[in-house]
N, C-alpha and C positions, 0 to 999 in steps of 0.2 A: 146282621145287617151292617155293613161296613158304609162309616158314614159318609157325605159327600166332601167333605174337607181331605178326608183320605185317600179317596179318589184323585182329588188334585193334585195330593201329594205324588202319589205311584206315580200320574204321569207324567209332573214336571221332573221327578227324578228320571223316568223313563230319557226324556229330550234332551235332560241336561246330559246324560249319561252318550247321549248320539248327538253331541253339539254340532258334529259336521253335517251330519244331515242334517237337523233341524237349519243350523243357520244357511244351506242352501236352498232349503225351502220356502224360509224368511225372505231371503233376496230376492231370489226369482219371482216371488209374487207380487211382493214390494216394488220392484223394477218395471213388470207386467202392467202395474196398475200409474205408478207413479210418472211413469213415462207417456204417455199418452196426456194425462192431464197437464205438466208440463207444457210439453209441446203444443197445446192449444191455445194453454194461457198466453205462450212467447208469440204465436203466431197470432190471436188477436190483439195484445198489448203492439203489436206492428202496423199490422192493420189499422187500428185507433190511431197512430202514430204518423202515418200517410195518409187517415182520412182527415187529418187536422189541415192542413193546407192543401188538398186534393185543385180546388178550386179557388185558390185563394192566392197570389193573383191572377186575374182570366188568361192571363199571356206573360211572355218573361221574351226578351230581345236575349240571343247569345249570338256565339260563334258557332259556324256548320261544324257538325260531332256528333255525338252519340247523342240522343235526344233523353234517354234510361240517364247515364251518366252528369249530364246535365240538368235534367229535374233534380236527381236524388242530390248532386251536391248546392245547388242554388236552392233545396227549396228545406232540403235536410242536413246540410253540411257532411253528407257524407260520401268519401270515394276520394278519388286525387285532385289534384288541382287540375284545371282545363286551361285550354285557349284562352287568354285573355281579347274583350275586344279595345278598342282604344276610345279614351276621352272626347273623340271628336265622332263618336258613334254614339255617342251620350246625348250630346248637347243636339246633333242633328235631330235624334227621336226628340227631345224634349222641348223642341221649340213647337212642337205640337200640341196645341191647346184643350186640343180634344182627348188627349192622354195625359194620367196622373203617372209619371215616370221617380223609381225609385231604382238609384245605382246601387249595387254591392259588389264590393272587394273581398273574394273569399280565398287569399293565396298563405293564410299566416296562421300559426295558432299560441297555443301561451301552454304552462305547466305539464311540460313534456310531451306534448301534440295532444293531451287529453282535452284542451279547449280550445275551439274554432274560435279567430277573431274578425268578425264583421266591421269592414271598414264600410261605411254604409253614411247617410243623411238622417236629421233627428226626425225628417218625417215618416220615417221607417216604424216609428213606435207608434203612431198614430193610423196606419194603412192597416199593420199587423193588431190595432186592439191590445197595445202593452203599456200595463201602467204601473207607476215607479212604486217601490216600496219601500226606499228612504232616498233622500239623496237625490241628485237633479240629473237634466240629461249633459250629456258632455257639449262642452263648448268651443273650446280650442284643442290645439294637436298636444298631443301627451294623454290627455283624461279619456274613461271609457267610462264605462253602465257594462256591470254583471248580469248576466241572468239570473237567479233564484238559487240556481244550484252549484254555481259556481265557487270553488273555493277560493278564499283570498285572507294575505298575509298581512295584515297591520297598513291595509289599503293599498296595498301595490300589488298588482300583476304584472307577474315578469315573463316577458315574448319569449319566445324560441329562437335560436337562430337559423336563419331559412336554411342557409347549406354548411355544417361546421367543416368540412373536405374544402371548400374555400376561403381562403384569406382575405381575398379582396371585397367577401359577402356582407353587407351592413351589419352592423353588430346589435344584439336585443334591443330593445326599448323597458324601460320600469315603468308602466301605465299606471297613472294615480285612478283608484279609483272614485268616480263622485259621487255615484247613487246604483241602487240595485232594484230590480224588475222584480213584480208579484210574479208569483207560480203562474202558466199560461197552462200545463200542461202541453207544451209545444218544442221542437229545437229550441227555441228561443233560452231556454232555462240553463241551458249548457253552455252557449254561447258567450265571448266577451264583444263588445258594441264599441267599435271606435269613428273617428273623423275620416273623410277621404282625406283628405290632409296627413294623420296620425298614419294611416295605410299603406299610403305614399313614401315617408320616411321609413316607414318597415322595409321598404322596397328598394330604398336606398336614392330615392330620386331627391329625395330631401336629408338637411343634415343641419346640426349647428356645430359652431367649434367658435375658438375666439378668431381674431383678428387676424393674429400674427401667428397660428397655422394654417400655412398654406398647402399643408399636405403633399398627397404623392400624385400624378397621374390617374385618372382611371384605368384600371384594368381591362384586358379585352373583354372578360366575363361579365365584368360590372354591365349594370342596364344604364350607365354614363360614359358606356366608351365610343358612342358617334355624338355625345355632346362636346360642342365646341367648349363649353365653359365647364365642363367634367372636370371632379377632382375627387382625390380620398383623404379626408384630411386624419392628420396622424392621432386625436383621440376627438372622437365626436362623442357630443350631450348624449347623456341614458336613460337620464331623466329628467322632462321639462315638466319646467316649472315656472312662475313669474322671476326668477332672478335668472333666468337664461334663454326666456321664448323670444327675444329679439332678436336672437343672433340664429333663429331658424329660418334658411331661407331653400328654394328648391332649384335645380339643375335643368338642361333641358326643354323638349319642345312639352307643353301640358297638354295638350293635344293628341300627342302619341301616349301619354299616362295610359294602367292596364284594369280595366274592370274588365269581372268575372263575368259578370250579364246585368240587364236591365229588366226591372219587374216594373207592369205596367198595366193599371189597371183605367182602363176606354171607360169614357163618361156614356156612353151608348154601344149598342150590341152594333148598330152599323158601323159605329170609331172601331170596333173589332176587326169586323169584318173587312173594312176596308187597308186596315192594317194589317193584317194576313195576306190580302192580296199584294200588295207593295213588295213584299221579304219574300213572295212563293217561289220566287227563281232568282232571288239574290244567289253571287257566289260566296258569299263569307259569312253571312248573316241568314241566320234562320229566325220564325217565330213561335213561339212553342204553347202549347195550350198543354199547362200543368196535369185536369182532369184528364184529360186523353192517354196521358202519360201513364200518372199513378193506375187507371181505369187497368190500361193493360197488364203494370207489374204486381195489379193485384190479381189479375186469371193467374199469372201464374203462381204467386202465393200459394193461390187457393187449390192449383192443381196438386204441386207439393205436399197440402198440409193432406189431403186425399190420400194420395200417395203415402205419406208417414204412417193417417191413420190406418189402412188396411197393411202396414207391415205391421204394425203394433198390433195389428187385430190377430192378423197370424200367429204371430210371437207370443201371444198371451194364449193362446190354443198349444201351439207348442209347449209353451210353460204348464199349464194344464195338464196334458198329455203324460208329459216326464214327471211330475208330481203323483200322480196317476200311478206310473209305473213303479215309483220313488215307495209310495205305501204297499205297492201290492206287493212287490222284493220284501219287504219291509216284514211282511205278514207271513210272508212264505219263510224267510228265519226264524220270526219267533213263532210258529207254527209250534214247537216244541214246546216254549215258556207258558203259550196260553194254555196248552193240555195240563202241563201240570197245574194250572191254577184251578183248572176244571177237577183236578183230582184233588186236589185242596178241599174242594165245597163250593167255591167261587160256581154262582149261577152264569150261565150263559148270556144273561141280560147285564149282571156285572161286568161281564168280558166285554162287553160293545160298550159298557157306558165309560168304562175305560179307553177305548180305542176312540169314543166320541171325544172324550173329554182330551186326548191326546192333541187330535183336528181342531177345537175349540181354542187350545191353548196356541197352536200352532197361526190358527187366522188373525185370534187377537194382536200375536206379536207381529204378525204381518200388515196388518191394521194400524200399528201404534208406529212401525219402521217406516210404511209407506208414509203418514201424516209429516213425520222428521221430513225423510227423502224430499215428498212433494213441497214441504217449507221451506228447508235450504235454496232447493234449488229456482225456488220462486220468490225468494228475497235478493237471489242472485240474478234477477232478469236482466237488469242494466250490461251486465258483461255478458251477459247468453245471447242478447237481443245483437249485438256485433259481429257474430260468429252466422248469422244469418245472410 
């Protein structure tokens, strides 16, 4: 009676001895199995992601465009920059009483386009349900509020420059930071939060310098080349602070100034309603109802992840299949090796508990590679979830 520890021996020598088949085995099933689970995890951690603000606020004022394009960057920060509309498309909606209007500025980001920077109002954290977790909200231009997950260097974040192919593009800003936001589980987390003010100087409409530079012209390109009082001066402030915020002044009509869109939430379902009606044949201005939006880009999510699951359903029957065929080749070579074991003494019931225990050893390791596979790749969700 040849014991069981023996058994495992033969046939982990057996696998190790065939490591290219075994470890084909290993992958394919690990792959089979690991894939699928993945994939659903990324697609509802998405879903959760768009149901966070699905409805939150009832309406958002933009510019006429892609209405897909315009939710996902106003309500997600994600996609290019849009249309801007102008300052005096602000102040018109918000002389309206019956509407809680909130501007955002979403043309800028900070540590190499990895964080979106909201030039926005401090009532922005109070609509959205964001509350600080050290530190205050910002007050004047230069200072911002992190999100949660934002990285930050000895309290500065340092902007991006919007176009480095231009010379005559405003140059970074070094943002102090003053306070940081609890976890929302929302964009909010990734997000840096600044002034319309601080947003505006991102954009070059605002600058400090001292006195006695008067700089150069503005450039055609610049967004101060039909202001009368346009200028570039030759080293403008990086970083305000109280020994330099006086000498920050802005260029230009503020009226034409550029927000991304207005969020805007109606004290009554008829203030909605009626405000839908006003923008439904506007030529530049649209109104948008966020739910309507995500509602649709989630059918097609969902069509997608359909679609994924019966390719993987296939795939993993294929895998099957070739596995299948992978043992029976397998059996039909050593067709030879088991005779002689038979002519050994070796019982016929030994011969299977061998080939069982070969299978056994073989699911385990597919078991233990899928667990790895399916962990990496789901501790890697923040870069997966982008590729979507």
């Amino acid at each position: 009676m040849i014991p069981s520890i023996a058994i495992i021996r033969l046939a982990g020598a057996y696998l190790a001895s065939h490591r290219k088949q075994s470890a084909a085995i290993l992958i394919a099933i690990s792959l089979a199995v690991s894939l699928p689970i993945v994939t659903s995890n990324i697609v509802s951690q998405y879903l959760r992601t768009l149901y966070t603000r699905s409805g939150n606020p009832p309406v958002m004022l933009s510019p006429q465009g892609s209405r897909f394009d315009t939710v996902l960057k106003v309500q997600y920060f994600l996609g290019e920059s849009l249309p801007p509309l102008q300052w005096q498309d602000v102040t018109h909606i918000t002389a309206n009483k019956s509407l809680r209007c909130i501007p955002v500025h979403l043309l800028h980001t900070a540590n190499d386009q990895a964080t979106p920077v909201i030039g926005t109002t401090r009532d922005y954290f109070t609509v959205r349900d964001l509350n600080l977790q050290s530190g205050q909200l910002f007050a004047q231009a230069g200072e911002c509020v992190v999100g949660a997950l934002v990285n930050v260097s000895n309290d500065v974040i340092h902007t991006d420059i919007s176009n480095p192919f231009d010379l005559s593009a405003p140059p970074p800003l070094s943002l102090i930071v003053v306070g940081r936001l609890q976890p929302s589980g929302t964009p909010d987390d990734r997000a840096v939060f600044v002034s319309l003010d601080t947003a505006w100087i991102l954009d070059g409409y605002g600058h400090g310098h001292d006195m006695s530079d008067q700089g150069t012209a503005a450039a055609n390109s610049s967004v101060l080349a039909d202001a009368t009082d346009g200028h570039r001066p030759n080293k403008s402030i990086q970083t305000i602070d109280e020994t330099n915020r006086h000498k920050i002044h802005f260029h230009g009509n503020r009226n034409l100034y550029p927000i991304t869109a207005v969020l805007i939430w109606p004290n009554t379902l008829r203030d909605q309603v009626v405000l839908e009606g006003k923008y439904i044949n506007h030529k530049s201005l649209q109104v948008l109802r966020p739910d309507v939006e995500i509602n649709t880009i989630m059918r097609y999510v969902f069509q997608m992840n359909t679609i994924l699951q019966r390719i993987f359903l296939l795939l993993g029957a294929v895998t099957l299949l070739l596995i299948a065929v992978i043992v029976f080749q397998s059996l039909i070579v050593r067709k030879h090796d088991l005779e002689t074991m038979r002519l050994l003494g070796c019982s016929r019931l030994l011969v299977f508990k061998l080939l069982g225990t070969e299978l056994l050893l073989l699911l385990a390791g597919s078991v233990l590679l899928t667990v790895v596979v399916t962990a990496t790749l789901i501790a890697a969700l923040p870069s997966l979830e982008s590729l979507i």
